[in-house]
N, C-alpha and C positions, 0 to 999 in steps of 0.2 A: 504494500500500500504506500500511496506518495507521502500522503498526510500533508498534502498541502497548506500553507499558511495565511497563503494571496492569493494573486495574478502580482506577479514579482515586473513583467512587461510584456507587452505585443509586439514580435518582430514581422519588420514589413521590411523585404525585400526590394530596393531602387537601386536605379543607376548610377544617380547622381544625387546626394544629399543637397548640394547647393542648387541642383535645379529645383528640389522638393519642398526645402526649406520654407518659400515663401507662401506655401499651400496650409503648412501644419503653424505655421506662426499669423499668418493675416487671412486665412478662413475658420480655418477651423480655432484658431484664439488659443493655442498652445502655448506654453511655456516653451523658451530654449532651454535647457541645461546645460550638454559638455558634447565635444565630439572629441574621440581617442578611437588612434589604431591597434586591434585588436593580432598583432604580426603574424603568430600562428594560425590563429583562425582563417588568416588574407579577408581583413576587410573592416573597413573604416565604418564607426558605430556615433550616430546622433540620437541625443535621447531628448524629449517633451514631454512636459507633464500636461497631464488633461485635467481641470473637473479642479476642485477646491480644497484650497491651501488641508494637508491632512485626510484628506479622500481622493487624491492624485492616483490617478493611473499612466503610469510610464510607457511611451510611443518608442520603439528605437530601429532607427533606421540602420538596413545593413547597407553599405557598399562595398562591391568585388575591388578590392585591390589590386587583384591579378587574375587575369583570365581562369586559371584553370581552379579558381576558389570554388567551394560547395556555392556560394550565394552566386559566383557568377553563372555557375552550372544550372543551378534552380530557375534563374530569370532566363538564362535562353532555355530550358524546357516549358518553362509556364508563364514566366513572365512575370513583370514588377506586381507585389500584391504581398497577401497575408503570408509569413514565412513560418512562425513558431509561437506557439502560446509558451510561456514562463511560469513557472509556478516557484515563489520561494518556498523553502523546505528547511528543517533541520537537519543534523546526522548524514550527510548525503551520502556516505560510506552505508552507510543504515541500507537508506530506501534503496541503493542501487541493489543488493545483496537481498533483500526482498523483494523486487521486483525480476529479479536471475531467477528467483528461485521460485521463482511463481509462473516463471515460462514466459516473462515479458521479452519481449529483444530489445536489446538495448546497441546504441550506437556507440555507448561511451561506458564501458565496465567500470571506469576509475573519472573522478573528476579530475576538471582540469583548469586550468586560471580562463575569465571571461571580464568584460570589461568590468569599471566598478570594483575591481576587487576580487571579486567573488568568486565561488567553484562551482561549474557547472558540468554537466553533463544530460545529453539526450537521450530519449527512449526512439526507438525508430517509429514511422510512423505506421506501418503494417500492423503493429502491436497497439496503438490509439486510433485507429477507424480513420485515418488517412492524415493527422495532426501531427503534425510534427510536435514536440513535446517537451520541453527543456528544464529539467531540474537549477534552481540557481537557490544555492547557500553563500548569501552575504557575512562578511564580515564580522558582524553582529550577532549572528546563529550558528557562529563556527563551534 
């Protein structure tokens, strides 16, 4: 079981953060927060908060740093759009070892550093009904 905490964030798969930028800050009335590259992953990460100061829901954009990145792969299969639901979590050593053992697939047996800080790791989506699925243990829940 995840045991989930949140929705930790929504990853939304783009091209170009600076061309998207002005969509999540002057329509939709986002917050900017930070952008950092994420090196192992290959891909530059924008985060906005939505919704009121303490009931924020965090938006994070991915962009492919390099062609042969998973996120550049996914946008030429499917195209720019929803990439990953987030879920914070404690223990993520825990839930990964529970969810093995439960017959989940997972993408990621061991966490591993994610922006923010934090340790993440994926569940595949064959095993979430086509969601990609991303465990993230912050700082704070280690």
């Amino acid at each position: 079981m995840i045991q989930a905490k949140a929705i930790n964030h929504i990853g939304i798969a783009v091209r170009s953060i600076d061309e998207q930028r002005p969509f999540y800050e002057q329509t939709l009335g986002a917050r900017f927060e930070t952008i950092e590259t994420v090196a192992d992953q290959k891909v530059r990460v924008a985060f906005f908060l939505v919704g009121p100061p303490g009931a924020e829901v965090r938006l994070e954009l991915l962009e492919p740093t390099e062609q042969d990145s998973p996120v550049a792969k996914f946008i030429e299969k499917k195209g720019e759009g929803l990439h990953h639901v987030a879920y914070t979590v404690d223990r993520i050593e825990q839930r990964l070892e529970d969810l093995a053992a439960g017959g989940v697939r997972l993408i990621d047996s061991t966490p591993r550093t994610g922006a923010h800080h934090t340790r993440i790791a994926f569940i595949h989506p064959k095993s979430s009904h086509g969601v990609l699925t991303e465990l993230c243990q912050p700082q704070e829940h280690a």
